[in-house]
C-alpha positions in Angstrom: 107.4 81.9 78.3 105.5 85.0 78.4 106.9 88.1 80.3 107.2 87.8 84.1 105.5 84.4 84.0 108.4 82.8 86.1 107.8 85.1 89.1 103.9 84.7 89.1 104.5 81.0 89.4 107.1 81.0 91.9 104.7 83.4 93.9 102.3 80.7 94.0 104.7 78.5 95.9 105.3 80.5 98.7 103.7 80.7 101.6 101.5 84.1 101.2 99.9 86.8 103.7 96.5 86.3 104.8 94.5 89.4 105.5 91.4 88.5 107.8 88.2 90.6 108.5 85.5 89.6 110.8 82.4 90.4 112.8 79.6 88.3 114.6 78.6 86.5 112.3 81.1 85.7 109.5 84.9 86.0 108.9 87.0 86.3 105.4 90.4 86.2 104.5 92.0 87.5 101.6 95.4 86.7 99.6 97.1 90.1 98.6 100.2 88.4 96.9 97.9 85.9 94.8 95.7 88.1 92.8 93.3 89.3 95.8 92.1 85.9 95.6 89.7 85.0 98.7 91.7 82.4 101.4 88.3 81.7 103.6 84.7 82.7 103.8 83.0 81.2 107.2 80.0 81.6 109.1 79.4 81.0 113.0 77.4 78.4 114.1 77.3 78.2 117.4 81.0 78.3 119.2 82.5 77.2 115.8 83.3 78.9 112.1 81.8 76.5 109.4 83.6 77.1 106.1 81.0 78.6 102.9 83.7 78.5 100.5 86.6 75.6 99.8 89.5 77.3 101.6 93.1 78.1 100.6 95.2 75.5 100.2 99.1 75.7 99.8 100.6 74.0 97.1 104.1 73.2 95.7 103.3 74.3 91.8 101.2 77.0 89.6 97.6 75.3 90.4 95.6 77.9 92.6 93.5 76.4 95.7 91.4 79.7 96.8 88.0 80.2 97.7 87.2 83.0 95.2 89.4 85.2 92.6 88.5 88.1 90.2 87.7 87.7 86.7 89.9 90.8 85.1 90.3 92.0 82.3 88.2 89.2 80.5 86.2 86.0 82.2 87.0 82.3 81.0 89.3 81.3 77.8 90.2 83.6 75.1 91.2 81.5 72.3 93.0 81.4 68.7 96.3 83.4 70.7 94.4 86.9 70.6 91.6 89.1 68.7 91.2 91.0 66.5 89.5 94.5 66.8 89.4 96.7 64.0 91.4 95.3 61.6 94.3 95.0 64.3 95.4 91.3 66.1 95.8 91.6 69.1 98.2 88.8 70.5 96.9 87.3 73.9 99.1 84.3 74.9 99.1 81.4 77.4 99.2 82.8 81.1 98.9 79.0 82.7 101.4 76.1 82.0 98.5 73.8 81.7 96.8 75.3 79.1 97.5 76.3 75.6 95.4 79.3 75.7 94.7 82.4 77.7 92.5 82.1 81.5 90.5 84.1 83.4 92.5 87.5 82.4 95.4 88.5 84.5 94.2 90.4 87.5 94.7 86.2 89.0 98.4 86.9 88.5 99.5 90.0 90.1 100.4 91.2 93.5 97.5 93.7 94.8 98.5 96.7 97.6 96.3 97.2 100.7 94.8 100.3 100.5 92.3 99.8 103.3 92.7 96.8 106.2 89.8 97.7 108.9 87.8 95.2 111.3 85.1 94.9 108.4 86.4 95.9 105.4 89.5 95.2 103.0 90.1 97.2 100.0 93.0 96.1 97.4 94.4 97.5 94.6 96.4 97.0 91.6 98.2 98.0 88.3 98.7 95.4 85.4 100.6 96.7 82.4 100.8 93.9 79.6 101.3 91.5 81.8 102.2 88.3 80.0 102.7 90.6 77.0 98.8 91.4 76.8 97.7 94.5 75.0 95.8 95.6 78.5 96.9 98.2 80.8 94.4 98.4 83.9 94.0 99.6 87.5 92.3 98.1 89.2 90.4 97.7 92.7 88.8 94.9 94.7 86.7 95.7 98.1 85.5 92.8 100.8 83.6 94.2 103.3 81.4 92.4 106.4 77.8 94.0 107.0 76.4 92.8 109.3 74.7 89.5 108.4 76.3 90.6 104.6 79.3 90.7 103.1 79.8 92.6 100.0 82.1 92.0 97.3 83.2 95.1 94.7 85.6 94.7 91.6 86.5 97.9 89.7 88.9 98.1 86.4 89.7 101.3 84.8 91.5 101.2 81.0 94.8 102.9 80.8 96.2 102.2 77.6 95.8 104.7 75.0 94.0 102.7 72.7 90.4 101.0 73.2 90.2 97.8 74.2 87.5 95.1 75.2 87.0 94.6 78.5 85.0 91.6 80.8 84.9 90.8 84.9 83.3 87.9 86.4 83.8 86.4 89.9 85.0 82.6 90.4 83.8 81.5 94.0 84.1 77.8 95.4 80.7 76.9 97.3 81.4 74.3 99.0 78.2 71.5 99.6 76.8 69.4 102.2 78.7 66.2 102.8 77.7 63.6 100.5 76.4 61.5 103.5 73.7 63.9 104.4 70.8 65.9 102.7 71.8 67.5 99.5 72.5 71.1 98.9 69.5 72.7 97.7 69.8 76.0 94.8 67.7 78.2 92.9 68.9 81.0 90.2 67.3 82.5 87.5 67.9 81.8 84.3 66.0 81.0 80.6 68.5 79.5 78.4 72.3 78.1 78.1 74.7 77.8 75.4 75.9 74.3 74.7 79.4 73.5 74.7 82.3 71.7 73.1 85.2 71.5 75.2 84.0 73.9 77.2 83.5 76.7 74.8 79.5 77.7 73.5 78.0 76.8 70.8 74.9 76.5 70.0 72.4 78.7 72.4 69.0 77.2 73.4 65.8 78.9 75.1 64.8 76.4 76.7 66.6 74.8 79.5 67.1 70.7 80.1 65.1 69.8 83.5 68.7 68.8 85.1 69.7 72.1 84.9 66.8 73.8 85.6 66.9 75.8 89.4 64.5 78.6 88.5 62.5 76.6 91.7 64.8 75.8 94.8 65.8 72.0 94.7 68.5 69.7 95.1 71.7 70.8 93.4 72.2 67.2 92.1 74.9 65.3 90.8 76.5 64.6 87.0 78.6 67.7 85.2 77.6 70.9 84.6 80.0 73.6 82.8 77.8 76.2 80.6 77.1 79.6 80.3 73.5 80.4 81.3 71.6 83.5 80.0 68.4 85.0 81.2 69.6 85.4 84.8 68.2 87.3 87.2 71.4 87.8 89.2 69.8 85.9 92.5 70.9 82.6 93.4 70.1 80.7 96.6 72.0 78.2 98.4 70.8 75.9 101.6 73.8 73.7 103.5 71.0 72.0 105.4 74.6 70.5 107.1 75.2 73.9 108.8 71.6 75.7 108.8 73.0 78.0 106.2 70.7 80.1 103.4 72.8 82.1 101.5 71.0 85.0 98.9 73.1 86.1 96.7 72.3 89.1 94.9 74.6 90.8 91.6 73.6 94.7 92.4 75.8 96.0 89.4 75.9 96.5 86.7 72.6 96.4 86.7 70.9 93.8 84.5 73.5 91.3 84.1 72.0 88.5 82.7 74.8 86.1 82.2 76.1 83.4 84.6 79.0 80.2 84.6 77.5 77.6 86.7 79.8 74.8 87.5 78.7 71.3 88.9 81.8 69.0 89.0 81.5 65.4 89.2 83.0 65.1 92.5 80.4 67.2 94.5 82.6 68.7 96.9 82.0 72.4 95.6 80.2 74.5 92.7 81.2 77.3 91.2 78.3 80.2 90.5 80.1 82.6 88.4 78.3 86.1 87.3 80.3 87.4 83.8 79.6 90.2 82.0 80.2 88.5 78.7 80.2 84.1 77.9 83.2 82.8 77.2 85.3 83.7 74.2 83.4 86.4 73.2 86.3 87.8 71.5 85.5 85.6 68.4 81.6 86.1 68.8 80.6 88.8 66.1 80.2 92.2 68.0 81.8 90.7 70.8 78.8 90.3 73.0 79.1 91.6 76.6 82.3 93.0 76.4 82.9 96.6 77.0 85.2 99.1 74.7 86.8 101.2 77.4 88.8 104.1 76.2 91.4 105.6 78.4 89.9 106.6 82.2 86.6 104.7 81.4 85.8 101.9 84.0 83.5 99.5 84.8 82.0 97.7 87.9 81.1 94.4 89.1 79.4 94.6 92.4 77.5 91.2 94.6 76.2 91.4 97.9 75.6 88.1 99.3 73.2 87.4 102.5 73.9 84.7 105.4 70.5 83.7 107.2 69.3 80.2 108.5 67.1 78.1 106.7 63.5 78.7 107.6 
């Protein structure tokens, strides 16, 4: 078992501090001890708070129930137990006990400090040296903050090791839908192409997209499995909760350009997943390894989303 596994997984298992943050319109909480994962995103309607993201859930094991987690230092699986990078391997093992591979980086696993707790704003921070025995040493920051009818979301890593290394960021939020009795949850994002998959890693990438998964118009978000990297993006997506009078506009403001975007449409339809990368999944074994970023010691990077609460029209 890799390095300080044992203690991530009992953290899990506790019961862990909620920071909250709120104005007027909307309220978040945020889970310091569990990888600045979000607890709670809601929105007021009325005299109540209507949930936008799946909330935190205890549990009595390693699975994570959150509303939304940073992707750091890599998005998705990393396979084959590491990479290579000029001529060295790199070994990257396991950091869950359900999978035989490396997930979603490591930034998930560690305890963030509280740098900032106003009424608005929450800033977080943290340092992961090879955690799980990974070659990455990072700082890291995360920043929530409530603007008015906004609420901006900031993720910055900076490379500490002495040697290069490839880095990636994504965000993993939990939208939840409309209830299955009532009108559908209606989408629209950007995007020209997707990569097909086998078990969930790309293979093959097409230009063209199948008319199921097409949301470049706002429609019905629909039903049956989606779980593929999209390129093309235009780093706006739109979400209507007709349940709850709810338009969301979400908008990726850096780094600017970002193309690439997980969408995830389980076959329950209780919640999707919209997930802006900076790179597809295992890019490590991709040649060139697309999207990823070769920070040398003090370089960073940025992945910054403001998202917009209005009522539908």
């Amino acid at each position: 078992m890799p390095d300080n596994f044992t203690g991530i997984v009992a953290a899990f298992m506790t019961s862990p501090t909620i920071l909250s943050i709120e104005n007027a319109s909307q309220r978040l909480g945020v889970l310091p001890e569990l990888g600045a994962s979000a607890a709670f995103w809601e929105v007021r309607r009325g005299e109540q708070w209507q949930p936008i993201w799946r909330p935190y859930a205890h549990t009595d094991g390693p699975k994570r129930i959150v509303a939304n987690f940073p992707l750091i230092p890599w998005s998705n699986r990393l396979m084959e137990g590491g990479f290579t990078l000029n001529g060295q391997f790199y070994p990257v093992a396991a950091n869950r006990p359900d999978t035989s591979y490396a997930m979603h980086g490591t930034g998930w696993m560690e305890t963030w400090q509280i740098d900032t707790h106003g009424t608005t704003k929450i800033v977080l921070s943290t340092e992961s040296r090879h955690t799980c025995g990974h070659p990455w040493h990072y700082a890291a920051s995360q920043t929530y903050a409530l603007e008015g009818d906004a609420m901006r979301m900031k993720l910055e890593v900076t490379h500490l090791g002495d040697t290069p290394l490839p880095y990636g960021m994504g965000y993993h939020p939990y939208i939840l839908r409309a209830p299955k009795d009532g009108p559908d949850t209606r989408v629209r994002y950007g995007a020209k192409g997707y990569w097909e998959a086998d078990k969930g890693l790309p293979t093959t990438h097409h230009d063209t997209l199948p008319a199921d998964w097409d949301f470049n118009q706002l429609r019905e978000l629909g039903h049956g499995k989606i779980d593929h990297n999209f390129s093309g993006c235009d780093g706006h997506m739109r979400m209507e909760r007709p349940d709850i009078d709810l338009r969301l506009d979400w908008q990726t403001i850096a780094p600017a350009g970002l193309d690439l975007a997980i969408v995830f449409r389980p076959e329950h339809d209780e919640w999707f997943c919209y997930e802006p990368v900076t790179h597809i999944t295992n890019a490590f074994h991709r040649p060139g390894m697309p999207g990823l970023r070769l920070l040398e010691k003090g370089q960073s990077m940025t992945l910054e989303v403001v998202q917009t609460l209005s009522h539908i029209d």
